[in-house]
C-alpha positions as semicolon CSV with decimal commas, in nm:
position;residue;x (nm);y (nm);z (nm)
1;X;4,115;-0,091;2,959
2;X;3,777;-0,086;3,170
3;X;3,484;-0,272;3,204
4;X;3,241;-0,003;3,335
5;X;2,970;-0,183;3,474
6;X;2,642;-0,223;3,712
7;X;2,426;-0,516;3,835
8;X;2,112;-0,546;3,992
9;X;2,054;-0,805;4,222
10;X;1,727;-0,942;4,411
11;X;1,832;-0,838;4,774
12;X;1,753;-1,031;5,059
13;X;2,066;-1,144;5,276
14;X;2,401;-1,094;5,187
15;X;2,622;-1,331;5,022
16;X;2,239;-1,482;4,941
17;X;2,137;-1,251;4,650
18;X;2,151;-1,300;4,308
19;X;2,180;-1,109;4,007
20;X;1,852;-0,994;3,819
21;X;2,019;-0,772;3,528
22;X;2,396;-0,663;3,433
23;X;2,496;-0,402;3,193
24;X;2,927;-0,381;3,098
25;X;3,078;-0,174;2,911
26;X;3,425;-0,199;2,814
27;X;3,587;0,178;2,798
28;X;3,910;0,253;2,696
29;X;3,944;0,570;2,805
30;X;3,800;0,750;2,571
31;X;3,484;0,567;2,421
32;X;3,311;0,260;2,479
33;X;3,460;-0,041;2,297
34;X;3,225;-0,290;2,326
35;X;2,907;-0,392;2,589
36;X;2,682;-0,639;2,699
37;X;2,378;-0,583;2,887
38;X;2,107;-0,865;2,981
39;X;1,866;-0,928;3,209
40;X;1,939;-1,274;3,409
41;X;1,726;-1,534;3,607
42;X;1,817;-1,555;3,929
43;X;1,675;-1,857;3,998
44;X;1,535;-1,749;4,347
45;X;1,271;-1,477;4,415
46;X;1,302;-1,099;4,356
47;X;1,217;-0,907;4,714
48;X;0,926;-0,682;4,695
49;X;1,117;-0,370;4,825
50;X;1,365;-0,428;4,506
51;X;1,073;-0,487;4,267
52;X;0,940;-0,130;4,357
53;X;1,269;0,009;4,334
54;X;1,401;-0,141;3,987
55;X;1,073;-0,194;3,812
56;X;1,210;-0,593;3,757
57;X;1,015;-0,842;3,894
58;X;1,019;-1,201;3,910
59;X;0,756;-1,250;3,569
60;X;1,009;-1,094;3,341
61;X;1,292;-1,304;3,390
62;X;1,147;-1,599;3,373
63;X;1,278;-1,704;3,033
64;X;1,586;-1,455;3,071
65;X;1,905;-1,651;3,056
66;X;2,052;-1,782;3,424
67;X;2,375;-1,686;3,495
68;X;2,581;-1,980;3,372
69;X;2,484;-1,920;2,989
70;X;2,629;-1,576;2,980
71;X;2,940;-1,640;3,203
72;X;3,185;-1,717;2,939
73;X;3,039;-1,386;2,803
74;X;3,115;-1,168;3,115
75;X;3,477;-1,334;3,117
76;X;3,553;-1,257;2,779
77;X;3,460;-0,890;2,827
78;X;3,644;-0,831;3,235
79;X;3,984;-0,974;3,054
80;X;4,260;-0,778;3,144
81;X;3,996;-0,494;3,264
82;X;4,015;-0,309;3,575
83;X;3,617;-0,339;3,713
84;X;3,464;0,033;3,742
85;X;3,153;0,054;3,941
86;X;2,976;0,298;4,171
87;X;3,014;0,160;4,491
88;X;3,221;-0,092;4,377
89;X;3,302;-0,347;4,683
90;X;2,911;-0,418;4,622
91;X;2,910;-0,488;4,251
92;X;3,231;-0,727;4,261
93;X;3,182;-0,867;4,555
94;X;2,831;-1,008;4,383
95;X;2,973;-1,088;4,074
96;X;3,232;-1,333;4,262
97;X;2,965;-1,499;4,466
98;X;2,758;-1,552;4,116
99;X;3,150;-1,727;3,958
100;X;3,228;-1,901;4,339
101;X;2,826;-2,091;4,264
102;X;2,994;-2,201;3,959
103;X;3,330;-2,302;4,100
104;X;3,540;-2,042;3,941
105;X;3,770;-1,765;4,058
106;X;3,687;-1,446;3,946
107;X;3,890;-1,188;4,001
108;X;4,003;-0,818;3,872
109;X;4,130;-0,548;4,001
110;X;3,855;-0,268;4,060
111;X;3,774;0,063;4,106
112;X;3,523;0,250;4,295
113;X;3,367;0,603;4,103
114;X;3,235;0,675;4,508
115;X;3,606;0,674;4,638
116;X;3,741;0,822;4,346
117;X;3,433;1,114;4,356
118;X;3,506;1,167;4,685
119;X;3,899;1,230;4,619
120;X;3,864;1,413;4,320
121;X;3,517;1,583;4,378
122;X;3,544;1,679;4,723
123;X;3,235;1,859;4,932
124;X;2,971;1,730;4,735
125;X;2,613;1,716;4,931
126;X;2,570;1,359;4,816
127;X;2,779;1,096;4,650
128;X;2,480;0,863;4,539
129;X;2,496;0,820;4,213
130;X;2,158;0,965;4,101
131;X;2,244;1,319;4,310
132;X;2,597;1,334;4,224
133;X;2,518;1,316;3,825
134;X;2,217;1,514;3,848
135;X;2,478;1,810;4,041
136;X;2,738;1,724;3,758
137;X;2,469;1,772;3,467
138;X;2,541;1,446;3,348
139;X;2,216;1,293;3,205
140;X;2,058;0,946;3,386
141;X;1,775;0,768;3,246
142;X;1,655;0,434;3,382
143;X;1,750;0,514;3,732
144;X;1,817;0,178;3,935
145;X;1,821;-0,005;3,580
146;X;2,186;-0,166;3,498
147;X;2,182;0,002;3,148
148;X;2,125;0,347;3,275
149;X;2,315;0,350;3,603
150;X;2,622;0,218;3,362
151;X;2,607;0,470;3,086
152;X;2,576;0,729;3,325
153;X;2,910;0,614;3,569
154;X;3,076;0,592;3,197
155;X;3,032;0,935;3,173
156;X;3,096;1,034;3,548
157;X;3,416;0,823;3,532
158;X;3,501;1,040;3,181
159;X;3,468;1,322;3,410
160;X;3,704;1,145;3,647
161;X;3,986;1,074;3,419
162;X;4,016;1,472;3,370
163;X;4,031;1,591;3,671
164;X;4,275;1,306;3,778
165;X;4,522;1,558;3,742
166;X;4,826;1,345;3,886
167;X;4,772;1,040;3,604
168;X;4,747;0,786;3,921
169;X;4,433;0,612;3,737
170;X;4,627;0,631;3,398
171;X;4,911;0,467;3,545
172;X;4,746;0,216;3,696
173;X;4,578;0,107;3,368
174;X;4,915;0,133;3,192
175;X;5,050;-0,113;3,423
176;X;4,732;-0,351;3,428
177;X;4,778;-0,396;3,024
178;X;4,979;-0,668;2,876
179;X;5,303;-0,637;2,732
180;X;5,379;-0,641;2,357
181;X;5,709;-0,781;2,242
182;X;5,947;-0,491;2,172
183;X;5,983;-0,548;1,766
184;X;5,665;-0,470;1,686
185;X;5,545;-0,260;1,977
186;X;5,546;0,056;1,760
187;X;5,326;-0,020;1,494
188;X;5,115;-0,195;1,727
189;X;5,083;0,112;1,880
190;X;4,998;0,314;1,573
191;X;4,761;0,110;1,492
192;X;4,538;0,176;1,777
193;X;4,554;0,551;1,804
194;X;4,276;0,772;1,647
195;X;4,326;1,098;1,457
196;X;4,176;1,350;1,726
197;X;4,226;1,582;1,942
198;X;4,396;1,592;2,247
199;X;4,681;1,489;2,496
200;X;4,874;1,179;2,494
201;X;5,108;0,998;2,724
202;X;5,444;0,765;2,640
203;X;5,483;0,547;2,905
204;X;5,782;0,296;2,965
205;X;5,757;-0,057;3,048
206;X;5,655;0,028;3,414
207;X;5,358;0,263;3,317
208;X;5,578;0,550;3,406
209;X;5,520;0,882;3,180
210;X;5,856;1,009;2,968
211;X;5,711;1,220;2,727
212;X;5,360;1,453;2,714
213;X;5,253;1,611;2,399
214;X;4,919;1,789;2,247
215;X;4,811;1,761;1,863
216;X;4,497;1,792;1,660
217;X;4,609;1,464;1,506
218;X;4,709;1,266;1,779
219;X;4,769;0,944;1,505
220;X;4,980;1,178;1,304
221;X;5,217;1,362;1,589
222;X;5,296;0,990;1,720
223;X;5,368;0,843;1,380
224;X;5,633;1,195;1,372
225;X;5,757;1,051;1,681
226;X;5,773;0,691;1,551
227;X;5,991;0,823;1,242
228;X;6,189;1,058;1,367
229;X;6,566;0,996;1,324
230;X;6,719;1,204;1,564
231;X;6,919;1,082;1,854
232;X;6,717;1,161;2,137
233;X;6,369;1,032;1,909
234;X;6,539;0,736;1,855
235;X;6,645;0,676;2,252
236;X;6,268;0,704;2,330
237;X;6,137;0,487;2,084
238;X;6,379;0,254;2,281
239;X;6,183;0,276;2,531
240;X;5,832;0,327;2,478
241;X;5,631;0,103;2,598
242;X;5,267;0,199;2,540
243;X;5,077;0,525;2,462
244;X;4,774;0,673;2,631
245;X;4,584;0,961;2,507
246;X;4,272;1,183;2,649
247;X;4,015;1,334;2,383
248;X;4,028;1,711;2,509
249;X;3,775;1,794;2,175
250;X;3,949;2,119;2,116
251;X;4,324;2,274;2,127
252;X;4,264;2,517;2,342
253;X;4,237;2,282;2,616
254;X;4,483;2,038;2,506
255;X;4,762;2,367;2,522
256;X;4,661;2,421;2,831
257;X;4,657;2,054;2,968
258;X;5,020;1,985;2,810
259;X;5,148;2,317;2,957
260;X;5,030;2,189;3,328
261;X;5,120;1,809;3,310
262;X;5,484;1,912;3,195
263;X;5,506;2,085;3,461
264;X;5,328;1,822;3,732
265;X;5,499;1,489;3,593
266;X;5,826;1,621;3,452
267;X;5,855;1,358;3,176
268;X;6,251;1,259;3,121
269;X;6,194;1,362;2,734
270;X;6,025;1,687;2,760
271;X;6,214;1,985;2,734
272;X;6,243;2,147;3,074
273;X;6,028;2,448;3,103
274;X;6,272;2,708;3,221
275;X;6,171;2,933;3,069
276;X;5,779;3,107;2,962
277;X;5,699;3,040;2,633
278;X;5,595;3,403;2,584
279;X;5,832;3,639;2,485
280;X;5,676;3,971;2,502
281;X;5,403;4,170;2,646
282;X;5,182;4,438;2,604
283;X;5,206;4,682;2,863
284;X;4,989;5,079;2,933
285;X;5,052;5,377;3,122
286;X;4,957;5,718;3,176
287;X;5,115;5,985;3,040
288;X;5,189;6,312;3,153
289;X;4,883;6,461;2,994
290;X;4,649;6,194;3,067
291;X;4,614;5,976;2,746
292;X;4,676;5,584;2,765
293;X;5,018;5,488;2,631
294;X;5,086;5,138;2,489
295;X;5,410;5,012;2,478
296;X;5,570;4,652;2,367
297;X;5,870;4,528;2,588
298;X;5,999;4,194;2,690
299;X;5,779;3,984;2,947
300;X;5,802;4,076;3,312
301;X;5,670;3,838;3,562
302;X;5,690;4,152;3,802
303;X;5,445;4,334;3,585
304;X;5,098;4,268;3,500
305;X;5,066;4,315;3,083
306;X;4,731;4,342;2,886
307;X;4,838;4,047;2,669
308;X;5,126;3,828;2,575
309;X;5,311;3,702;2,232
310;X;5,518;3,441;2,191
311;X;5,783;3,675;1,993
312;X;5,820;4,026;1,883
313;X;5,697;4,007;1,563
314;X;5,379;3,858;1,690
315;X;5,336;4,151;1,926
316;X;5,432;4,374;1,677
317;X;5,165;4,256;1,390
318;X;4,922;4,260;1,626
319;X;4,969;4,603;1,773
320;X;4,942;4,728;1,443
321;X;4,595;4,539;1,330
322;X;4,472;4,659;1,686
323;X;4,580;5,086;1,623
324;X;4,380;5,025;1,290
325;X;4,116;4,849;1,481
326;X;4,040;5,106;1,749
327;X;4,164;5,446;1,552
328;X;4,456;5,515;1,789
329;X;4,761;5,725;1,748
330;X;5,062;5,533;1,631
331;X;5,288;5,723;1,799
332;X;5,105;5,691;2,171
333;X;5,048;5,348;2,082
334;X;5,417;5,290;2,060
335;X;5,439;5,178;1,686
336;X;5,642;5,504;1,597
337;X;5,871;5,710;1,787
338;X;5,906;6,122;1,767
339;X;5,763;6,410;1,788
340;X;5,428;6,611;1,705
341;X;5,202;6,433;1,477
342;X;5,204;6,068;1,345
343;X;5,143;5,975;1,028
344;X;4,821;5,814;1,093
345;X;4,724;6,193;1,164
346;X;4,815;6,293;0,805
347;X;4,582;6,035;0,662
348;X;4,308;6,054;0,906
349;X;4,304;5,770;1,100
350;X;4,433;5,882;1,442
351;X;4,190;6,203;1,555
352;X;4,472;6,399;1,719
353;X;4,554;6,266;2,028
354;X;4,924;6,330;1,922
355;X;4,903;6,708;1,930
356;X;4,645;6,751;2,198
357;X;4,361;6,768;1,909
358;X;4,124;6,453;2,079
359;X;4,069;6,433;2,443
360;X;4,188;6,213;2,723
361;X;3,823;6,108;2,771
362;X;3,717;6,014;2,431
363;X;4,090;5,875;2,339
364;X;4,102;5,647;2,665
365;X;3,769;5,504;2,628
366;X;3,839;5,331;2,333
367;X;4,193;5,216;2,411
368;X;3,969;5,073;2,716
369;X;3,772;4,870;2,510
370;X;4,115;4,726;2,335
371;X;4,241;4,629;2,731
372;X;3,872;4,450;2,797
373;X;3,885;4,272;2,537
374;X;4,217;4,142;2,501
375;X;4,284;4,125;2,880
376;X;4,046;3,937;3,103
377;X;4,160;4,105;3,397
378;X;3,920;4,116;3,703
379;X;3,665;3,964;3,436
380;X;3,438;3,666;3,488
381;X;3,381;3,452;3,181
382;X;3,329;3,112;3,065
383;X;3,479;3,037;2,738
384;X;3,248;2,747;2,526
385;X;3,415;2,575;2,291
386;X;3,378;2,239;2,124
387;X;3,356;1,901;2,342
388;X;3,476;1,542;2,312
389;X;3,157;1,411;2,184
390;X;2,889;1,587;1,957
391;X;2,667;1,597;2,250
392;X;2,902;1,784;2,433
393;X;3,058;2,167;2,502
394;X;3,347;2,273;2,660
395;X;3,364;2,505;3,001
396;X;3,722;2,695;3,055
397;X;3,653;2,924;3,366
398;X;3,757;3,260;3,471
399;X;3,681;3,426;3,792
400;X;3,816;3,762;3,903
401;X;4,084;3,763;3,611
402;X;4,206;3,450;3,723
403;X;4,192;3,104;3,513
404;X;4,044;2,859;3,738
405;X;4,030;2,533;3,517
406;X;3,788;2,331;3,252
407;X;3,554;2,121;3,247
408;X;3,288;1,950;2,995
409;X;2,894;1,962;3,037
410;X;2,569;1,787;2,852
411;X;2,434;2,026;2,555
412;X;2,094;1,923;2,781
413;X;2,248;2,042;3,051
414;X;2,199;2,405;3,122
415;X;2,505;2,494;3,324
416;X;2,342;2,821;3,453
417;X;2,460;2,854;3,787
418;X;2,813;2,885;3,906
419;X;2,842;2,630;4,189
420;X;2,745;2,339;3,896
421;X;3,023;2,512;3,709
422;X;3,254;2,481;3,976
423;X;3,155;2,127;4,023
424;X;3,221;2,030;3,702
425;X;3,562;2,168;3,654
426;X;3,917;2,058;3,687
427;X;4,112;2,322;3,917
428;X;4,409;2,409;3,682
429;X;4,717;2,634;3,770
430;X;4,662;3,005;3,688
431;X;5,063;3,114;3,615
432;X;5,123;3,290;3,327
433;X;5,178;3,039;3,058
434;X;4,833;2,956;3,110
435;X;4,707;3,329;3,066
436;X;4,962;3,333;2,764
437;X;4,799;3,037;2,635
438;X;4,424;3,196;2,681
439;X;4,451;3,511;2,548
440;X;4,656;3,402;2,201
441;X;4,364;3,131;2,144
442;X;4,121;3,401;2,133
443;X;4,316;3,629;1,958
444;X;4,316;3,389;1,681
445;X;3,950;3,213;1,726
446;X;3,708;3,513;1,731
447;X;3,357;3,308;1,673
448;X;3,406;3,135;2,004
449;X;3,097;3,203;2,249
450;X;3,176;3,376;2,566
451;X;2,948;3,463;2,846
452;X;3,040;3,715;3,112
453;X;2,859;3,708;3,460
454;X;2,901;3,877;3,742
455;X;3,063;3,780;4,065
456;X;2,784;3,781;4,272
457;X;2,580;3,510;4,035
């Protein structure tokens, strides 16, 4: 658990300033559990250099509470919380001071969202927080107010979280949250997970991860784990400790976030991934007399293939829909073998190709447009798909034919120019499950919006 939070103070020297306003929110990875925001007397006067800057002066807090009446408050809120703040030594190191006036020992473990930017975001032009959101398209209103400055590192640490590829942040929290006794761990567990979704995490009693999974019901798949009677279910149940999960707001992403964090974090209880899980491919060539052959055969990692299936009926139902589709001739197409004519030929659906009757040029073309659009080869697209959040879309990016990662953007946000795309994605591994993954998702979801653009944008 977080508290997410940001304080403004009346400047002047340090160790000697107090706090004017303080906005927490307490995040749990996913949304925002619970807040508290108030402006506070300092009981000493607001510098004029802060006054311009924040908009609070020393007339509105006059019959705001002091900092001893909403103590207990901040207390209750921080427990068992790591502190997240944007420059973070600053905002703890204040809130400390205010506790050490009142003879108390504050402390939590915190986080900085400038250290973590800077890891995670690298070569940004400015890691202040009103540049780096404005570069990230995440919306800021109230600039150099507590309320706004928080809601707005919520959403930057969000971003954070995701491209925290290695889980060190997740683990971290895992580790920071109290222990439940072992008999009742698992429907305590249930009992806090939300149907949605996403990716989750079982972690054993040192935060560490031994299993990764992706559902649409994240509540549902864990209560499958939870019941399962198997051996090997039953072993891990042993020794779950906790569960994590990540809102990814569509599947598409959660496939493609499982398939990489298998591989990164090689949980005990997942299945190695030995092997692709594609089967088959769809592969072209030229023929002797110039028409565009397509032929199913088993997966090559040696060969580059227009799409993949996950088995050989797939690729074979598929082939089919697509000769249909496109008018092509079965028998070039590699759905029937022989001779002369097909029988799509007999009942007018192939134009000839077979016996010479179509040419190359017309024939190719439109077994072109079946390889563009079912291979994004040298292509450069963004796919849009559904977000976390109702005021949020989804980015997956591909440049040159190459997957490059995802990301999430603002629906106010127009994300219109490629370096903010870049900035706002998470670099994800372009192997072939990956471009397996891709291509069958929008085989199967057709209404999803995709803009092309052009290298040089």
């Amino acid at each position: 658990m977080y508290a997410i939070l940001d304080i403004e103070t009346t400047g002047g020297k340090y160790n000697e300033e107090g706090i004017t306003e303080i906005a927490i929110y307490k995040f749990d990875g996913e949304k925002v559990v619970d807040q508290f925001i108030s402006l506070i007397n300092p009981e000493r006067p607001i510098q004029p250099f802060v006054v311009g800057l924040t908009g609070i002066n020393n007339e509105m807090l006059r019959n705001a509470p002091k900092f001893y009446e909403v103590a207990k408050r901040i207390v209750e809120i921080t427990t068992d919380c790591i502190i997240v703040a944007h420059n973070a030594k600053f905002d703890y190191r204040i809130l400390r001071t205010e506790f050490k006036r009142l003879g108390f020992e504050f402390q939590r473990k915190s986080l900085c969202t400038v250290e973590l930017s800077k890891k995670l975001i690298p070569d940004m032009p400015s890691y202040s927080l009103g540049k780096l959101v404005r570069a990230l398209g995440i919306p800021l209103s109230d600039r150099h107010r507590a309320n706004g400055d928080a809601q707005a590192t919520v959403k930057l640490f969000k971003m954070l979280l995701a491209k925290d590829t290695k889980k060190d942040i997740l683990k971290d929290n895992v580790r920071q949250e109290p222990k439940r006794q072992l008999d009742s761990k698992l429907v305590y567990i249930l009992d806090d997970l939300p149907a949605i979704t996403g990716i989750y995490y079982l972690h054993d009693e040192d935060g560490e991860i031994i299993y990764i999974g992706k559902s649409k019901n994240i509540k549902k798949r864990i209560n499958q784990h939870f019941t399962n009677d198997h051996a090997r279910a039953r072993e891990m149940q042993k020794e779950v400790a906790s569960v994590s999960y990540e809102s990814t707001g569509n599947e598409l992403i959660a496939l493609l976030r499982e398939n990489q964090e298998i591989k990164n974090n090689k949980p005990k209880y997942n299945r190695a991934l030995k092997k692709h899980i594609f089967t088959h491919g769809l592969y072209h060539y030229t023929d002797k007399d110039g028409y565009i052959n397509l032929k199913i055969s088993k997966a090559r990692a040696t060969k580059n293939c227009i799409t993949t299936f996950s088995s050989l009926r797939s690729a074979k139902s598929s082939l089919a829909r697509w000769i249909e589709e496109y008018e092509l001739c079965a028998r070039i197409s590699g759905e029937h073998i022989g001779s002369g004519s097909c029988f799509n030929y007999t009942i007018k659906s192939c134009h000839g190709a077979c016996i010479g009757h179509e040419s190359t040029e017309d024939y190719n073309a439109r077994v072109m447009q079946l390889i563009e659009k079912y291979s994004y080869i040298n292509q450069n697209m963004l796919v849009i798909d559904r977000g976390r959040d109702v005021d949020e879309k989804s980015a997956l990016l591909i440049e040159a034919g190459k997957f490059k990662g995802v990301g999430y953007y603002n629906l106010n946000h127009q994300i219109n120019k490629l370096d903010i795309i870049r900035s706002i994605i998470t670099p994800m591994t372009n192997d072939r499950d990956a471009q397996h993954i891709i291509q069958s998702y929008l085989r199967k979801n057709k209404k999803l919006k995709i803009i092309q653009f052009s290298s040089n944008e």
